[in-house]
C-alpha positions as CSV (number, residue, x, y, z in Angstrom):
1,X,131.0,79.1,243.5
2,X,130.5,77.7,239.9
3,X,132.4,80.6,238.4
4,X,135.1,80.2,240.8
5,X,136.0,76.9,239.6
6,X,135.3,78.1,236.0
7,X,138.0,80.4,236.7
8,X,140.2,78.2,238.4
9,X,140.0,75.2,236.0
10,X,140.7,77.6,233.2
11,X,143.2,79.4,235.0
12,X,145.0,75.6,235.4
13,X,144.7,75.4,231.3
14,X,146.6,78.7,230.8
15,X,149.2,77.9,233.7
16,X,149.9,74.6,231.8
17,X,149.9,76.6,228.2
18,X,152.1,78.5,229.0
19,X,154.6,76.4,231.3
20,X,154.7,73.7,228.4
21,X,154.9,76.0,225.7
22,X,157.0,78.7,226.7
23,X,159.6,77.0,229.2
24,X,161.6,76.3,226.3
25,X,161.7,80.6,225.8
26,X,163.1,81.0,228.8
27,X,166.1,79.3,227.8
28,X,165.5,80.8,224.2
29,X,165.1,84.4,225.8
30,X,169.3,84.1,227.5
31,X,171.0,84.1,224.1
32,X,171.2,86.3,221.7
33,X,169.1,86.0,218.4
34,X,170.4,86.4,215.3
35,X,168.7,89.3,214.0
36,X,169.9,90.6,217.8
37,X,169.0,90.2,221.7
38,X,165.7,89.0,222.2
39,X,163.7,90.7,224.5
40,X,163.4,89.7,228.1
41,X,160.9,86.6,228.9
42,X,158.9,89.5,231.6
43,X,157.9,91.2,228.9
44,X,155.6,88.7,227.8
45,X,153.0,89.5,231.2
46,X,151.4,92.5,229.5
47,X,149.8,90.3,227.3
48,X,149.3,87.5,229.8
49,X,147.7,90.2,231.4
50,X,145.7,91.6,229.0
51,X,145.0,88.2,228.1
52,X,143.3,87.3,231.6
53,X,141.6,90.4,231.7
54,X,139.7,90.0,228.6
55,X,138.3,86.4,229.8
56,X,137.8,87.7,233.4
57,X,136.9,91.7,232.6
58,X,133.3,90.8,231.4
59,X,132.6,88.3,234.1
60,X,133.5,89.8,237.4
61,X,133.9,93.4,237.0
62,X,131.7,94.3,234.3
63,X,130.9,97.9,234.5
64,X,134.8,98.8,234.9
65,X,135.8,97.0,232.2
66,X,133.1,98.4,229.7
67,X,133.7,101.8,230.7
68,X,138.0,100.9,231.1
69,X,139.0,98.2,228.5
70,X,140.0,101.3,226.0
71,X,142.6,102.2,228.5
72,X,143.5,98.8,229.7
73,X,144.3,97.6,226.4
74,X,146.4,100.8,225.3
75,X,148.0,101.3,228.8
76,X,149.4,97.8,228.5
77,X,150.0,98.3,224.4
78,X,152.3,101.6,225.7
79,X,154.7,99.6,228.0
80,X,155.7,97.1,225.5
81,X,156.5,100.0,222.5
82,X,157.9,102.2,225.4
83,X,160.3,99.0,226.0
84,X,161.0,98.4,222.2
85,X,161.1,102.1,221.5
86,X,164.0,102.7,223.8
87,X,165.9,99.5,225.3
88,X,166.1,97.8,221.8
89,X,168.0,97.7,219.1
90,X,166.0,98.0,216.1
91,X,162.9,98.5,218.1
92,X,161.4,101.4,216.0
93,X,161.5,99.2,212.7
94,X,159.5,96.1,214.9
95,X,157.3,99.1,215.8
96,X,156.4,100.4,212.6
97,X,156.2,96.8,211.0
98,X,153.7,95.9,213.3
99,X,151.8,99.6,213.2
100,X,151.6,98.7,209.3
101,X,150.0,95.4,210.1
102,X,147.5,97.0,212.8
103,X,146.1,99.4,210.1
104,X,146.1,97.0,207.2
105,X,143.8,94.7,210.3
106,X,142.0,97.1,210.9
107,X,141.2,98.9,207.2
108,X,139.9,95.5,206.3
109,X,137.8,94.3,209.0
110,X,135.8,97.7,209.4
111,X,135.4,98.1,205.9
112,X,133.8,94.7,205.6
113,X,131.9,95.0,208.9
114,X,130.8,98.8,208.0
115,X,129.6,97.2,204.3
116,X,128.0,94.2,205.6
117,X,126.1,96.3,207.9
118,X,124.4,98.3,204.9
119,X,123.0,94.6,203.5
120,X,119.8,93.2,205.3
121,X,119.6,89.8,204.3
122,X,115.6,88.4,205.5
123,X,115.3,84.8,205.9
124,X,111.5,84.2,205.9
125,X,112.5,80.8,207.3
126,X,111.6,79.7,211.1
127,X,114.6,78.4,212.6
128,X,115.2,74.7,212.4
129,X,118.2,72.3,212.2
130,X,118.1,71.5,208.4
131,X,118.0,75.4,207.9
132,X,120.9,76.1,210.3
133,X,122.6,73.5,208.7
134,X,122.6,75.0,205.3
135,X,122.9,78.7,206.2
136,X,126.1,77.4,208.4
137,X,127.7,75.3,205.1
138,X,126.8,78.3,202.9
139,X,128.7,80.5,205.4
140,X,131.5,78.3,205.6
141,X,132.1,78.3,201.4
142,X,131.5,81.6,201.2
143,X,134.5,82.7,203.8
144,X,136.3,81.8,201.0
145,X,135.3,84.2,198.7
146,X,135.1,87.2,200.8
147,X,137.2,86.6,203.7
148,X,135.7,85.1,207.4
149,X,134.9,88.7,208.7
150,X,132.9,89.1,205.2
151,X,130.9,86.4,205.6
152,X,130.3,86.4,209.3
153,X,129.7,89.6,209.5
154,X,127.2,89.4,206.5
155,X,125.3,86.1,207.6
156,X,125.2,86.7,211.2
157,X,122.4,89.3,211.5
158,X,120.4,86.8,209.2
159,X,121.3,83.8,211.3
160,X,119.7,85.1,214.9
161,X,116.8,86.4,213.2
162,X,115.2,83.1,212.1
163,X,116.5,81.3,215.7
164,X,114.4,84.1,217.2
165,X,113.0,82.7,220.6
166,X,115.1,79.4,220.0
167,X,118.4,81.0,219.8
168,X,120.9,79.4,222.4
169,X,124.6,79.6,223.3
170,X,125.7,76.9,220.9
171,X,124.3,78.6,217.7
172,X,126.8,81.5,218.5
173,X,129.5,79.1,218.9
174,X,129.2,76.6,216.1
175,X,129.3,80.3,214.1
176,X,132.3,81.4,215.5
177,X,133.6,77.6,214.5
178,X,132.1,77.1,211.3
179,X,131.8,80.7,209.3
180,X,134.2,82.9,211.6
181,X,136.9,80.7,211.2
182,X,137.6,77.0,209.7
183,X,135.1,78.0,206.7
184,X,137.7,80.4,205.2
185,X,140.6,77.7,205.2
186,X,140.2,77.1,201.7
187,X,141.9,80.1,200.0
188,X,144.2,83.2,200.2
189,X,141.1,85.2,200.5
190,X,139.6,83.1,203.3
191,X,141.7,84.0,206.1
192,X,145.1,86.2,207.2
193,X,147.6,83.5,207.4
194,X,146.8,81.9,203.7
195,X,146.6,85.5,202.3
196,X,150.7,85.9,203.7
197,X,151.7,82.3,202.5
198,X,150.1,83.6,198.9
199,X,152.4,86.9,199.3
200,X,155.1,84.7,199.8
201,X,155.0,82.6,196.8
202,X,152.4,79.9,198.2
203,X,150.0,79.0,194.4
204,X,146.7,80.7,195.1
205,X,145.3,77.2,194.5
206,X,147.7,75.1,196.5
207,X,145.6,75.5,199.5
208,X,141.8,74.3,198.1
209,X,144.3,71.0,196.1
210,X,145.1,70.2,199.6
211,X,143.3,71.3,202.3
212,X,140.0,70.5,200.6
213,X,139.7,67.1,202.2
214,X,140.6,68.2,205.9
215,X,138.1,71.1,205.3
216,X,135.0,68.9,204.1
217,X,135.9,66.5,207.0
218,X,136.0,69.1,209.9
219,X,133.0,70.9,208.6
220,X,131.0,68.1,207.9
221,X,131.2,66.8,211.2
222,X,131.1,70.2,213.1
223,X,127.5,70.9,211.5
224,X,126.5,67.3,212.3
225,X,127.0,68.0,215.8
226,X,125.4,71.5,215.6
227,X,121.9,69.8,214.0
228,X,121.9,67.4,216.5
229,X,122.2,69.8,219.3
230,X,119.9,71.9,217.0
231,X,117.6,68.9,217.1
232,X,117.7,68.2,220.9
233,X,116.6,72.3,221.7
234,X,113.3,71.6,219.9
235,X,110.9,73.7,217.8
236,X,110.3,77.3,218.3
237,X,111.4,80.5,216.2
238,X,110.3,83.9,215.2
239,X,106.5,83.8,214.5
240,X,105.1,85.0,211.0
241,X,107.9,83.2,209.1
242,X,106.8,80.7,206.7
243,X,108.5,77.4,206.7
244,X,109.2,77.5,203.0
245,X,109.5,81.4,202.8
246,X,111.9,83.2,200.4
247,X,114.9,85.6,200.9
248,X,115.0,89.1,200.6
249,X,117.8,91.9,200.3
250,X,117.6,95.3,201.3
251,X,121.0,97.3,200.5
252,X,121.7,95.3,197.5
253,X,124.0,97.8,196.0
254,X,126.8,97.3,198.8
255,X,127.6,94.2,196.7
256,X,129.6,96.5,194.7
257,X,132.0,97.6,197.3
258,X,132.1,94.3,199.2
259,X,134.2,93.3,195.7
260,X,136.1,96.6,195.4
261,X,137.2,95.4,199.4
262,X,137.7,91.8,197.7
263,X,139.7,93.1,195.0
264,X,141.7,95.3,196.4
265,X,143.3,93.1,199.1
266,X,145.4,91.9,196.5
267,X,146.8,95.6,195.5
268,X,149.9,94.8,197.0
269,X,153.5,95.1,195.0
270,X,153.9,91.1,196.2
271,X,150.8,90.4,194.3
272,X,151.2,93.2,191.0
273,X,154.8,93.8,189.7
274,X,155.8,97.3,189.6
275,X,152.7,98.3,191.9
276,X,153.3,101.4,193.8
277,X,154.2,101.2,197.4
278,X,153.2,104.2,199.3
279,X,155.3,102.4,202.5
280,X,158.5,103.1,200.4
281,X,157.9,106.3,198.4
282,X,156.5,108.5,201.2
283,X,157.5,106.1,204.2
284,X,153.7,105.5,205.2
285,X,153.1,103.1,207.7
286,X,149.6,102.0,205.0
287,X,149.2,101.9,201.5
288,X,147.0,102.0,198.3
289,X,145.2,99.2,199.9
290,X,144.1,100.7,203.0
291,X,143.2,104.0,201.7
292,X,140.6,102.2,199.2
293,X,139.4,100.1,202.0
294,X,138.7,103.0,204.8
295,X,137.5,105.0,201.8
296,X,135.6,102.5,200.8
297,X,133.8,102.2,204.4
298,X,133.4,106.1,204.8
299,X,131.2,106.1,201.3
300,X,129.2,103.3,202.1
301,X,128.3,104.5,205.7
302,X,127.2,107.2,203.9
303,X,125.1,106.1,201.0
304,X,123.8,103.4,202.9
305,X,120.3,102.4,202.9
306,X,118.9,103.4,206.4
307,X,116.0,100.6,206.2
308,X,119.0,98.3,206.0
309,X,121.3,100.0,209.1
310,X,117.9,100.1,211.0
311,X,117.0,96.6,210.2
312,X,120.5,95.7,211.1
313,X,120.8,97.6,214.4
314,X,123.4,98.7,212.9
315,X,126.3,100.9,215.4
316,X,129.9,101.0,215.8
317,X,130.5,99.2,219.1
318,X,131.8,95.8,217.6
319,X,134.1,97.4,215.6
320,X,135.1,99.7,218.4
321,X,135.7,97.3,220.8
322,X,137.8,94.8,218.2
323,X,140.0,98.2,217.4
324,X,141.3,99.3,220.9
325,X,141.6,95.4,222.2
326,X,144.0,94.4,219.1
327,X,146.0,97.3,219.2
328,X,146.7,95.9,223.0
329,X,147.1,92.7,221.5
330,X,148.9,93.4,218.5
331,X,151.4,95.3,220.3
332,X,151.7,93.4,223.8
333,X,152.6,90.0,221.5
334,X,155.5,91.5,220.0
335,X,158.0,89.6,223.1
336,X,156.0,86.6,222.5
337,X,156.1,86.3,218.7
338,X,159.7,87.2,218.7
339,X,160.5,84.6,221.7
340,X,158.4,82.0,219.6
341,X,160.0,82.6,216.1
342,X,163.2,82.7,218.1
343,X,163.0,79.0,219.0
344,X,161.2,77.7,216.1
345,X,164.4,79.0,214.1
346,X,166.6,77.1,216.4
347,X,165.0,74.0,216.8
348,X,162.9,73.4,213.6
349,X,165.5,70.8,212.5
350,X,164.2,69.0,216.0
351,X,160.3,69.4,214.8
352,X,158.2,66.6,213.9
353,X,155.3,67.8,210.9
354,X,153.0,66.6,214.9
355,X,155.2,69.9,216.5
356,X,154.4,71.5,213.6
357,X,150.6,71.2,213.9
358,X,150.1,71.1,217.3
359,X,152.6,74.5,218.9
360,X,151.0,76.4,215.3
361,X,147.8,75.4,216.4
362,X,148.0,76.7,220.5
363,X,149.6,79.6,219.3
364,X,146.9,80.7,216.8
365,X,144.7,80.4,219.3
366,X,145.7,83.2,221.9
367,X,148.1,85.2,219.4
368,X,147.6,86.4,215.8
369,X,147.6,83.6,213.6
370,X,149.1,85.4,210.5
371,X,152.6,86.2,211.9
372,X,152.5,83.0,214.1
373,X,152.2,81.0,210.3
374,X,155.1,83.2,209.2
375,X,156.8,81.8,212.2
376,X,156.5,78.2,211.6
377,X,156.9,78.4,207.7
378,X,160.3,79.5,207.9
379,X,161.1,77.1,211.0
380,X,159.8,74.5,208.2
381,X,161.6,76.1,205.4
382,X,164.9,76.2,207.7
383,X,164.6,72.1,207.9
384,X,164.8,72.0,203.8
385,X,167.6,74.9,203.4
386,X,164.9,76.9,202.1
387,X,164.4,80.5,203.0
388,X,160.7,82.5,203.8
389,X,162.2,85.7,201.5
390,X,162.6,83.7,198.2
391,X,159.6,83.0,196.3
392,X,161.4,80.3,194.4
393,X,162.2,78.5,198.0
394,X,157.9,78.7,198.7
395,X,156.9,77.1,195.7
396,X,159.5,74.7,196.0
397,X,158.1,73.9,199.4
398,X,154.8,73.8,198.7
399,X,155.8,71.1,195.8
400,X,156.7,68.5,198.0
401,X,160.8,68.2,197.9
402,X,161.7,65.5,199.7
403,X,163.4,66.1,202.9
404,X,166.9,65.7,203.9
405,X,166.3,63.3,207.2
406,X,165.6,60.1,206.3
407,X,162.5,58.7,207.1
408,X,161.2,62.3,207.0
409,X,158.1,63.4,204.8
410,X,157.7,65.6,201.8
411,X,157.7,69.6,202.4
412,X,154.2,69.5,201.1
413,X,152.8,67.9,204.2
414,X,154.7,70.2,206.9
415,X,153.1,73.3,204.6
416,X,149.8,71.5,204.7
417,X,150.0,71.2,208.8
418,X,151.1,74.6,209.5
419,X,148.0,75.8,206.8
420,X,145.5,74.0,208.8
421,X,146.4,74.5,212.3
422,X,146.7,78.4,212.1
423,X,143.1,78.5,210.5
424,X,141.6,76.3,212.6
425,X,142.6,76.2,216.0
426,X,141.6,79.7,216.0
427,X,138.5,79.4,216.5
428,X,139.8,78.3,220.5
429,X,139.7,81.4,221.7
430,X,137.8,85.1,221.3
431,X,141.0,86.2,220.4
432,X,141.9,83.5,218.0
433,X,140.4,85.2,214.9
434,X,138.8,89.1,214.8
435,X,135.4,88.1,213.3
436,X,135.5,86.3,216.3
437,X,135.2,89.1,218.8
438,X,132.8,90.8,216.4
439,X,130.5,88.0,216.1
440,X,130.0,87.8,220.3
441,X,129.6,91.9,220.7
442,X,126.9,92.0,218.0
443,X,125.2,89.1,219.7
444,X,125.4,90.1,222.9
445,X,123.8,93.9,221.8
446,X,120.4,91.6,220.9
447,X,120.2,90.2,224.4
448,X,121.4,86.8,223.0
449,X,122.7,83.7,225.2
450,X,126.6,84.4,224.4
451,X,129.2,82.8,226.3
452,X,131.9,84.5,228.4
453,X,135.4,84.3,227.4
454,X,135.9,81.3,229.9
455,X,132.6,79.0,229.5
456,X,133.4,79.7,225.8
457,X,136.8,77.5,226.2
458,X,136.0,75.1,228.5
459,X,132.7,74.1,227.9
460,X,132.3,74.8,224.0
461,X,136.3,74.9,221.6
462,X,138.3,72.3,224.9
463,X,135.8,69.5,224.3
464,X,133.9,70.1,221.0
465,X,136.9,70.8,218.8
466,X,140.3,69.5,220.3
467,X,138.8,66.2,219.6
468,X,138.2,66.7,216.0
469,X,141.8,68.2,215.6
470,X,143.3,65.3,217.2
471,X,141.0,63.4,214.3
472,X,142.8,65.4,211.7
473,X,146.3,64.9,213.6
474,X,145.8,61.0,213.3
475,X,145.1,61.2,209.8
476,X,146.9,63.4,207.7
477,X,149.9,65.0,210.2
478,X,150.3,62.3,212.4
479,X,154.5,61.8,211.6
């Protein structure tokens, strides 16, 4: 009975998502775009679908959808690029666009994760708040410098070892919050949607100049809440670790190609002048980038140290999972982007920098954050006369130009909103962020206390971080 109202109070929360946020597409989905017809608003259920299934899959029919969610996710993937494929003009190019930003997804996340998996990092710590506290803030800094999936997927092997026997629900959570996702708001490296607003013309240090105070703010008080509920679940933790023990590394050379990863994310001809596209020469749907990456992962699979795969419990699974359910989910929110970006075109002028924050944020949380920022950029761009495809226009923006409206505020702030709330609010959701999904599968392989899809929203991101967002709202976006 407790998981029936679970279900049915988070059932209510979706309803209301999607009735207050996507009413508006209905009207939006009638007329045609500019770029051409939209699609139709129906299209949009096989990812409310494979939405539902991923909370309620795990929950009530477990063994189907272990052995199934391969073909669940594709079957519903094939209906939408059957749809765009054939009933839409210009359907093949959406296609391809979004196959090239599937494989670039995917080249980086399981070359980091395969890397990662060749380090074992040993704490000889016992598990205690002050610890937790520390590994958590050094997690959160170091999303910046090689991505949230780098850092996650690096720290949380280490991070269940030393809570060994004390290890609760919450310490998987407050990692998902802290190191999987608002840690890496700090720089283009730190997460997807800063790494496309630095493509665009975005300063590579506008986002630490601005966000930095936000940042410290959220993460200071997430990791006070964390020690004190850290605090209240007592002593405990894996025996024969020494209270003051040191660190050790095994796999130490996979360093190396964790910064041939970092590096080459920024081989890209928006980053380097001149820089070979393999997308136009040969009509690719990768390039440079993703061959170094997926070569990168194949070498160090197989020069890895086997004391550190063994230590790691190291397999394929996470990875495998977070492939076939975002190629669903990658291809069954092509309607819904396109509805969105639709609307925010139209009514940007309307927006408030509150709008701003607040539909970038709800729609980070269930879709993909990256092309959801792109979405809301040029809405925002659109309210300065600015376009998304001129560099000039971005830095411009990011300046602070004052706006047209009177009483309006600077560009800067609107930029600064939209930076924040695709980062951060997706930690709300599994789906919210890919380190995310990662995170929960390799927890759940150790027989941890992880959440399900559903306790994970309303008991842990509804109560623990809407308030803190709202926080932030009131003080910096609240205009």
């Amino acid at each position: 009975m407790n998981r029936i109202i679970k279900t049915g109070l988070f059932f209510l929360f979706l309803t209301f998502f999607f009735i207050a946020g996507s009413s508006p597409l209905f009207a939006a989905g009638e007329a045609p775009s500019a770029a051409g017809h939209l699609p139709p608003v129906w299209l949009v259920m096989p990812f409310v679908i494979l939405l539902l299934m991923i909370a309620t899959g795990p929950l009530f029919y477990h063994r189907f959808w272990e052995r199934h969610y391969p073909g669940v996710a594709t079957g519903l993937a094939a209906i939408v690029v059957a749809y765009y494929g054939f009933m839409i003009e210009h359907g093949l190019h959406i296609l391809e666009h979004t196959l090239e930003e599937y494989l670039s997804f995917i080249a980086l996340i399981s070359s980091l994760f395969v890397v990662s998996g060749g380090i074992l990092i040993r704490i000889e710590r016992r598990g205690a708040p002050l610890v937790n506290g520390m590994l958590l803030l050094f997690g959160a800094a170091l999303s910046n410098l090689i991505g949230t999936t780098g850092a996650s997927m690096l720290l949380i092997r280490p991070f269940m070892r030393i809570n060994e026997g004390r290890l609760k629900a919450f310490h998987i959570v407050f990692f998902i919050f802290i190191v999987s996702n608002i840690g890496g708001g700090l720089t283009p490296i730190g997460d997807p949607p800063l790494f496309l607003g630095f493509l665009k013309g975005v300063p590579f240090f506008w986002v630490i100049s601005k966000v930095w105070l936000p940042w410290s703010l959220t993460i200071a008080v997430l990791v006070s809440i964390f020690m004190l509920l850290d605090f209240r679940a007592g002593k405990g933790g894996a025996t024969g670790r020494d209270a003051k023990g040191g660190i050790s590394i095994t796999g130490g050379k996979n360093f190396i190609w964790l910064g041939v990863i970092i590096v080459s994310v920024f081989l890209d001809p928006a980053v380097i002048s001149g820089f070979p596209s393999l997308q136009e020469i040969f009509r690719l749907p990768f390039g440079i980038r993703e061959l170094i990456m997926f070569g990168v992962a194949f070498v160090a699979y197989r020069t890895a140290d086997p004391d550190a795969l063994g230590g790691n419990e190291f397999n394929f699974e996470p990875i495998r999972e977070v492939s076939f359910l975002f190629i669903g989910i990658f291809a069954t929110m092509i309607p819904a982007l396109e509805l969105i970006g639709a609307y925010a075109a139209t009514h940007a002028a309307e927006f408030s920098v509150t709008t701003f924050y607040w539909m970038t944020g709800a729609l980070s949380g269930v879709l993909d954050n990256a092309p959801t920022y792109l979405n809301f950029l040029a809405g925002a761009l659109g309210k300065f006369g600015l376009d998304l495809a001129d560099p000039g226009d971005i830095r411009a923006f990011a300046s602070g130009m004052a706006s047209p409206i009177e009483g309006d505020v600077s560009s800067g702030i609107y930029l600064m909103a939209i930076s924040v709330a695709s980062v951060f609010f997706g930690a709300m959701t599994y789906i919210g962020n890919a380190p995310n999904f990662m995170v929960k599968n390799i927890a759940a392989q150790t027989g941890a206390d992880v959440p399900d899809f559903l306790e994970y929203v309303y008991k842990y991101s509804l109560p623990l971080l809407i308030p803190v967002f709202a926080v932030l709202w009131f003080l910096f976006f609240n205009y």
